[in-house]
N, C-alpha and C positions, 0 to 999 in steps of 0.2 A: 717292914716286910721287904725281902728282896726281891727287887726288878730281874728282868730278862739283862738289864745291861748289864749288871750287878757281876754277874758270870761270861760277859767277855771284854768289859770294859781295860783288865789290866794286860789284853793281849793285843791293843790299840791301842797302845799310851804312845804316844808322839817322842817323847823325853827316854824311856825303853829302847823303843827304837832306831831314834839317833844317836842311843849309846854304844849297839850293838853296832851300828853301824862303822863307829869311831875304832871300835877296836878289832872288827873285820878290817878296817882299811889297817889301821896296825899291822896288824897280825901276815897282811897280804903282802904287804911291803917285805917281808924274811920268806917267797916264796921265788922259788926259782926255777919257773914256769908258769903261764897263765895254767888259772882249773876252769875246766869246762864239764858243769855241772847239766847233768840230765835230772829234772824235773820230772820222774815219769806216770804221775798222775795230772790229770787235766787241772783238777784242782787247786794243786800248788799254781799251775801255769795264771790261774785269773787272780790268785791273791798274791804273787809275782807283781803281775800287769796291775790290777785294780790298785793298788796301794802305791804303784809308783817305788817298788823298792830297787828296780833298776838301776836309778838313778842315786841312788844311795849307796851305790859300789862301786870300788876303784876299777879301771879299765880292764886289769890281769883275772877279775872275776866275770866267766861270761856263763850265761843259760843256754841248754839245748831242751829243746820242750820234746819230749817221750812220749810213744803211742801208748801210755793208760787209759784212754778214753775209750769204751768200749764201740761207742758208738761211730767213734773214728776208726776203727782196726778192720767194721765188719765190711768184706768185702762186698762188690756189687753182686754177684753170683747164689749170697745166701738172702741182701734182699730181693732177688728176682724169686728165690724159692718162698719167702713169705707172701709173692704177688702172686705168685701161682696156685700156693694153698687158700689163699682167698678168695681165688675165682672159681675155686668148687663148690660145688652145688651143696646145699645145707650146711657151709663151712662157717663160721666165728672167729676172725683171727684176730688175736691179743698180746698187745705187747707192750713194751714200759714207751713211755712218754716222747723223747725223743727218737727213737726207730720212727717213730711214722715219717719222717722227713728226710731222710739219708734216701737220698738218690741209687737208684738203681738202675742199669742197664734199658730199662722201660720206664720210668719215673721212679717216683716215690711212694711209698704206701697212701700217703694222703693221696694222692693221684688217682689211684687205684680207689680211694675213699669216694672220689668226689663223682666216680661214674658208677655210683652206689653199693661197692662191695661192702661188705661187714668187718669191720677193722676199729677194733675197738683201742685206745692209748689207756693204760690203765698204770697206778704209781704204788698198788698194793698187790701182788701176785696172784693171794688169797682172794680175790674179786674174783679170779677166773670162777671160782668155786661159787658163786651166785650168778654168775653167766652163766652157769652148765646146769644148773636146778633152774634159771628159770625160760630156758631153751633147749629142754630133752629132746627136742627133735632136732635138732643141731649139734651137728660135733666142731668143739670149742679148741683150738689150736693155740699154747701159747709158746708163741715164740721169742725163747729164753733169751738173752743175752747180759752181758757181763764178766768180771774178774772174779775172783775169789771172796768178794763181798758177797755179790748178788746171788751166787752158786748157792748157799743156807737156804736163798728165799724158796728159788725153786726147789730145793730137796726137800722142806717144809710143805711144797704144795704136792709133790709128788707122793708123799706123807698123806696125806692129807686126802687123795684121792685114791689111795688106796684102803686107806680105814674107812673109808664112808663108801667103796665099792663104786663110785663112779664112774659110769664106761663112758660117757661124752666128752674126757678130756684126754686130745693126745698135747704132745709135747716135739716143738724143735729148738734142739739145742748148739747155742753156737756160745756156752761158755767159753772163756781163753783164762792162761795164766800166765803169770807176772814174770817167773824168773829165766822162763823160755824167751822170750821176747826181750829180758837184758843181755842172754846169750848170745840174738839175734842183731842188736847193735853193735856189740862189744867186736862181732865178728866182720862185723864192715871195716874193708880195708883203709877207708879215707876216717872211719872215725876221731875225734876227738878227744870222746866221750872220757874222763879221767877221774869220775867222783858223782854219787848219785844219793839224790834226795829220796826216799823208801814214799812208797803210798801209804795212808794214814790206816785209811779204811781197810783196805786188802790184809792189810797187817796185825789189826783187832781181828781178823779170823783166822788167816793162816798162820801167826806169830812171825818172830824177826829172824825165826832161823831160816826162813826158806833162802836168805840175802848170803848164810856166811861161804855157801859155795863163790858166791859172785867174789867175794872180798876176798877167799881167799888164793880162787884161780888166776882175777884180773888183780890183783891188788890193788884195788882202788876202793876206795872210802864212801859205805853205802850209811846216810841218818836217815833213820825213821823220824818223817816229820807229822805236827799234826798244821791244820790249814791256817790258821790265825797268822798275822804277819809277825808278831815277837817268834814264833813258833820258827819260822822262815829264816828269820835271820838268826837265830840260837842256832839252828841247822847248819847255814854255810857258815856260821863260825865253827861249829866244831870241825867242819868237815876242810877249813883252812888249817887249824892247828893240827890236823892228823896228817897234811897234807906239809905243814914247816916241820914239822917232831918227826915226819920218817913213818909213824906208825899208824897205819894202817888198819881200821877195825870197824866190825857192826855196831852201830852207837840206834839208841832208841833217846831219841828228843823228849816223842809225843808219849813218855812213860806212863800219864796218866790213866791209859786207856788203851796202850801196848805191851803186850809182855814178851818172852822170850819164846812160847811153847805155842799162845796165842787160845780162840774159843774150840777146847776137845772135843765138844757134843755140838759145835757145828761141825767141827771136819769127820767127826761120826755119822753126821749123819748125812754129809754129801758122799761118803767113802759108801755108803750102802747105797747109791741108787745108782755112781758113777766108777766110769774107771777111761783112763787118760787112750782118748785118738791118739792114733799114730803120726797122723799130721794135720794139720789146720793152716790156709792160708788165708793170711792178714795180710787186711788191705795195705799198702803202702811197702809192707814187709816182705810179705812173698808167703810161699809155702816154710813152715815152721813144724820140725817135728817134735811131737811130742808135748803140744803145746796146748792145746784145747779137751776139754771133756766131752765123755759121750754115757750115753745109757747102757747100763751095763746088758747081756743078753736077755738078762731073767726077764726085763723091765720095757722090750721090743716091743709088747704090743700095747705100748703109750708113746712110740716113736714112731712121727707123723715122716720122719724121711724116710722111714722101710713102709709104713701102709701106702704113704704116695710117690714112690719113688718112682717111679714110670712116668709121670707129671711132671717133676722137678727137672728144670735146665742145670745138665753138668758143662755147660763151656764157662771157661774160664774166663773175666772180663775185667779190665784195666781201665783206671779211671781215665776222664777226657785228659787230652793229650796237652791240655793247658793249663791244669791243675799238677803243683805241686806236693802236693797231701805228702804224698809217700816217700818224698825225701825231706821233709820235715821231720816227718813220723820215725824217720832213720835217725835224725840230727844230723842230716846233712845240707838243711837248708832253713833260716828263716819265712815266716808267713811273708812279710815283707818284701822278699826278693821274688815270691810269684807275680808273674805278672800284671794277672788276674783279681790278683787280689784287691779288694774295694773296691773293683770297676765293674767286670764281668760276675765279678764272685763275692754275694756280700748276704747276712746270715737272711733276709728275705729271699736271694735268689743266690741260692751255693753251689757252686760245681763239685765239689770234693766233701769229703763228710767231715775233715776239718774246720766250716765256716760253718755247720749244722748243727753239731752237739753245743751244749752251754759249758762242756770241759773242753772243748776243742781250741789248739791253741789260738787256728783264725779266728776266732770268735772272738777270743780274749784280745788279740791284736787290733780288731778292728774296734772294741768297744771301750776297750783303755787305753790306745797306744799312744792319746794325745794326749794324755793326762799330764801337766803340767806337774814342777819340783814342789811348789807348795799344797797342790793337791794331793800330793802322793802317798801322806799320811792320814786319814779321816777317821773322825770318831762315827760311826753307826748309828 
């Protein structure tokens, strides 16, 4: 009978690894320039750290870790508007799991939790949909976030609450997308940035075309990777030999579960409930046009930021002034090189939403950065 390990044991083989390793070092020695590879899901960034494959790379390969976290990107300005739709009266406010801890301008949602508002962490979207049947006399708020993954889940609940006629669920929506925000790096003047690892998940729905503008405006070498560490390192080596060969292209690694075009009848059916803000600012990033979703006019009155917009703070609000989130999130700075960081700033008590989310690169820094060379490979 096959085990759970059975299906990821050959993407942890030690021997795999340090093969790939050998001939990334190869391979890097005919390059004639270091690559500075953005990472820009969270994800890659802990199975980077976790496995120790750092250290498994010759000096001319280095990592810039990318704002894919979504929970890292959101600014403090739209969690103060999730603390402010919870402090109305018959509100329910619901959101995925990590949001309740990202620090906002007045605390955290948990903060706001523990002087008894109604703030529920929920990990299935579809939940809202039995908070709202079994509290009709509450109106149920959920406060969407995410990339291009998450976007299905809410269009499925917005789905959802309209076939069953639901009037207790409104909705804030602070989706973001992927290829605005590699525009956004690419466009900083001190960048580095010269070669990018693709997000796995984002990728199984939007497909791997959304990257070939990237590859073919910046010329630089974008793999769709999946998270496993052979996965990682298969990745920077292609992304080395496209990098010695001259030739420059969209490569999908993680083919098992990526395709070119990506899932139709999810992008069908986020295209029917959304259509792309004009601007969105991300935290660390700034204002980004064209970068975030919204609801489209038909769909306004299940949009909790036009029924309580008179409630909602528009001042604009930067993180503390000793946090460097936001030039990490650029790749223009290691977790490492803040100050704060493990001292002031650690994922018990975080300044920046970096140390807060389980993608976020502090997070990953602070909970594998010791990891030793023989640890760096483990079986599960």
């Amino acid at each position: 009978m096959m085990q759970l390990k059975d299906l990821y044991q050959g993407f942890r083989d030690p021997d795999t690894i340090n093969n790939l390793a050998k001939a990334i070092t190869h391979e890097a020695s005919m390059l004639d320039e270091p690559i500075y590879i953005m990472e820009v899901c969270g994800g890659h960034t802990h199975t980077i750290m976790k496995y120790g494959l750092l250290q498994l790379l010759p000096d001319n390969i280095n990592f810039i870790h990318g704002p894919g976290c979504p929970v890292c990107v959101m600014p403090k300005e739209r969690i103060d508007h999730a603390a402010a739709l919870a402090t109305q009266s018959d509100v329910i406010l619901v959101s995925l799991g990590d949001m309740i801890r990202v620090p906002g301008s007045k605390g955290s949602l948990a903060t706001f939790r523990s002087k008894g508002h109604d703030i529920r962490p929920i990990y299935d979207p579809l939940d809202t949909l039995t908070i709202a049947k079994d509290n009709p006399d509450k109106t149920i708020i959920f406060f969407a976030i995410g990339f291009e993954t998450s976007t299905p889940m809410t269009a499925v609940l917005l789905e959802q609450v309209s076939a069953q006629k639901i009037t207790n669920i409104l909705f804030h929506i602070n989706h973001v997308l992927v290829p605005p925000a590699i525009d956004a790096v690419m466009a900083e003047a001190n960048t580095k940035v010269n070669a990018f690892i693709g997000p796995a998940h984002v990728s199984v729905i939007s497909g791997a075309k959304i990257y070939q503008p990237a590859v073919d405006q910046y010329r630089t070498p974008v793999v769709i990777s999946g998270f496993e560490p052979v996965d990682v390192m298969e990745s920077i080596l292609k992304i080395v030999k496209q990098r010695v060969s001259k030739k420059i292209q969209l490569e999908v690694q993680y083919s098992r579960s990526v395709s070119y075009d990506g899932n139709l009848a999810a992008q069908k059916l986020v295209n029917k409930f959304f259509q792309i803000r004009p601007e969105f600012r991300w935290r660390g990033l700034g204002p980004i046009a064209k970068s975030a979703l919204q609801l489209k006019p038909e769909f306004k009155h299940l949009d909790a930021e036009i029924k309580y917009h008179d409630c909602l703070p528009q001042t604009k609000i930067d993180d503390h002034k000793a946090c460097q989130c936001g030039d990490i999130l650029r790749g223009l700075a290691n977790p490492k090189d803040c100050k704060v960081f493990g001292r002031g700033c650690t994922p018990q008590t975080p300044l920046g939403s970096c140390m807060v989310s389980s993608e976020g690169a502090c997070n990953a820094y602070y909970r594998y950065g010791g990891i030793e060379l023989t640890k760096g490979v483990q079986h599960a």
